[in-house]
N, C-alpha and C positions, 0 to 999 in steps of 0.2 A: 668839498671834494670827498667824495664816497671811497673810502677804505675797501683794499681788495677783495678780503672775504665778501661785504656788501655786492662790491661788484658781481662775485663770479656768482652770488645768489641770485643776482638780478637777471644775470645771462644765463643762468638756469629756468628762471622765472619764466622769462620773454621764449628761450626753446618751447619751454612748454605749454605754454597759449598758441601758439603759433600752430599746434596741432589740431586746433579747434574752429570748428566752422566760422571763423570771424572774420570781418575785413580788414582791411590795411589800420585803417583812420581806428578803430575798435583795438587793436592787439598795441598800437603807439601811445595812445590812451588808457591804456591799463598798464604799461610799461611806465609812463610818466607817472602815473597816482604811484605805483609801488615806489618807485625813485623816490618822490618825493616823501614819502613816508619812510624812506631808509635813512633821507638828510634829517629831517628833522628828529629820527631815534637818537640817529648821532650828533647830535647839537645835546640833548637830554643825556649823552654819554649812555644811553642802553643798549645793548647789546640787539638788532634787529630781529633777527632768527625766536628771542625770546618775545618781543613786542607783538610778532604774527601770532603767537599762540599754539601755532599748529606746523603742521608739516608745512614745505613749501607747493607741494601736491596740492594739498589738503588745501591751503589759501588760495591758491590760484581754483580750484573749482568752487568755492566759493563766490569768489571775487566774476566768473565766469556764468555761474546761475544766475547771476542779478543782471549780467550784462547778455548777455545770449540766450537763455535761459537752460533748458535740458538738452538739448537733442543731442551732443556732445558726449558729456558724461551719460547721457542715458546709452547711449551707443559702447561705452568702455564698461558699464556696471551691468548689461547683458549679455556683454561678452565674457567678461567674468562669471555671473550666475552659469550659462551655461559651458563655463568650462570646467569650473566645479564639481558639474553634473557630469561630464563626461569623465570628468576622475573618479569621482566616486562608483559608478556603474562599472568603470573600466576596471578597478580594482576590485570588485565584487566580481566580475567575469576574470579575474586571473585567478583570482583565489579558488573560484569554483573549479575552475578548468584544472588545476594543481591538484586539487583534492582527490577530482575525477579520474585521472591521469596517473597517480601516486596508489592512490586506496580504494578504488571501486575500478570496476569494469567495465565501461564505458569504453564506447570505439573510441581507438587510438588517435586515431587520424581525424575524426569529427574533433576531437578535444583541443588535439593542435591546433588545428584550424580555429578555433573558439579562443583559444589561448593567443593566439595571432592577431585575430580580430580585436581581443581587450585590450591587449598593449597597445593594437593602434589609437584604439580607442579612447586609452589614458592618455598617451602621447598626444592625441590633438587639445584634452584640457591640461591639459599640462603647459603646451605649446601658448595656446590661448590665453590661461592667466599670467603666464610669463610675460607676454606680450602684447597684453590690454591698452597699456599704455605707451606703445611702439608703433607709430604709424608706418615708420618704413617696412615693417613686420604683415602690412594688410594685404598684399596678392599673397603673399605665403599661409596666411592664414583664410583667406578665401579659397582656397586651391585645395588645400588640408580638407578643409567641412564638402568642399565638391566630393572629392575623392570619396570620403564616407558617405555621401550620400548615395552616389554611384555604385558602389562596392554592397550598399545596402537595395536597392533599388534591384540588383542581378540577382542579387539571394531571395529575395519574393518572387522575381519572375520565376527563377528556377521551381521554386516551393510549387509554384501555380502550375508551372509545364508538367511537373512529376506527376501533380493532383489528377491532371486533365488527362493523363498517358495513360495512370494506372484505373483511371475509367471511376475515377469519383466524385460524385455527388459535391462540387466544390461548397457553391453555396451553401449546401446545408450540412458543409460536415461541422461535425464540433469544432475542430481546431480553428474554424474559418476566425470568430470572435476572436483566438487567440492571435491570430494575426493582425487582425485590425487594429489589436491594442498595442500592438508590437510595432506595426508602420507609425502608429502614432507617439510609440514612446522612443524610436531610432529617430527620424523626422523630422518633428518638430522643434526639440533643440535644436538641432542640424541645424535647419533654416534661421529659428533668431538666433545662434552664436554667426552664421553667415551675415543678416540683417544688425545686427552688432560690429562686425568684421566692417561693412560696408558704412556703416553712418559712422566711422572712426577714421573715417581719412584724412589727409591732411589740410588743413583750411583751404587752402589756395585752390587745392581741387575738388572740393564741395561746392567753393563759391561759382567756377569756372561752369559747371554740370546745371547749378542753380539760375543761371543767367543766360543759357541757353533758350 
């Protein structure tokens, strides 16, 4: 008879596979090895939590690599990288915008707006490492990375309408390079913290999508 602590480990254990693209027969079957491995700590009188070695995170994606292999965790560890990344850049864009705003002369109203945009911006890695490992947390976090995409998307069209207005040479002006490197440095996080967001759903609805 497994002792309660064991237990509510296990029903922590079992929540959290269960978030993982695995079948029925797969998630009962890793639920019975971890059991059984908690009866027999406790038969040796060890303490369980000590016998895994590691977090129970931390075991369970172990335990998860050898049976499902990555797509899972690879799904939670690039949403993480890039929400990292959107903290980082976002707090570099708040700081500058503060600086700009506070100590130099720089339009007002461009800075806010800049200042605006980083917070959102922190806000979505922020949002996203918090909730890497929250399935119920993925339309909200698909929704989030749309929004910045969109929101970024209007700000180049605009950039491009001005170019064309004011009668310039778009292609060949110099800033053009600068923008491309800009679409690709807004962008392409975006989409894999989205492709992260997306391969992190909950088993039952990855299998459903798969079987189609």
């Amino acid at each position: 008879m497994l002792t309660k602590k064991n237990k509510r480990m296990i029903r922590k254990m079992r929540k959290y596979i269960k978030t993982f693209p695995l079948t029925e027969r797969e998630i009962n079957q890793m639920v019975e090895d971890i059991t059984g491995m908690a009866e027999e700590a406790q038969e040796r009188n060890e303490d369980f939590e000590t016998v895994l070695g590691k977090s129970v995170h931390e075991f369970c994606d172990d335990l998860i690599y050898s049976v499902g292999g990555s797509r899972a965790p690879g799904g939670r560890k690039l949403l993480r990288a890039t929400s990292i990344y959107f903290q980082i850049f976002g707090l570099c864009g708040i700081v500058g915008s503060l600086i700009n705003i506070c100590f130099l002369n720089g339009e007002r109203m461009h800075e806010l707006w800049m200042l605006a945009y980083s917070i959102g911006m922190w806000y979505l890695g922020h949002y996203g490492e918090a909730n890497c490992n929250n399935t119920e947390k993925i339309k909200q976090l698909t929704v989030g990375s749309s929004i910045y995409m969109i929101i970024n998307l209007l700000i180049y069209c605009n950039e491009i309408i001005i170019a064309i207005d004011t009668g310039k040479a778009f292609l060949k002006a110099s800033d053009f390079p600068l923008m491309i490197v800009g679409i690709i440095v807004d962008f392409v996080p975006a989409i894999l913290y989205l492709v992260g967001a997306r391969r992190n759903r909950p088993a039952g609805e990855q299998i459903e999508v798969e079987n189609r």
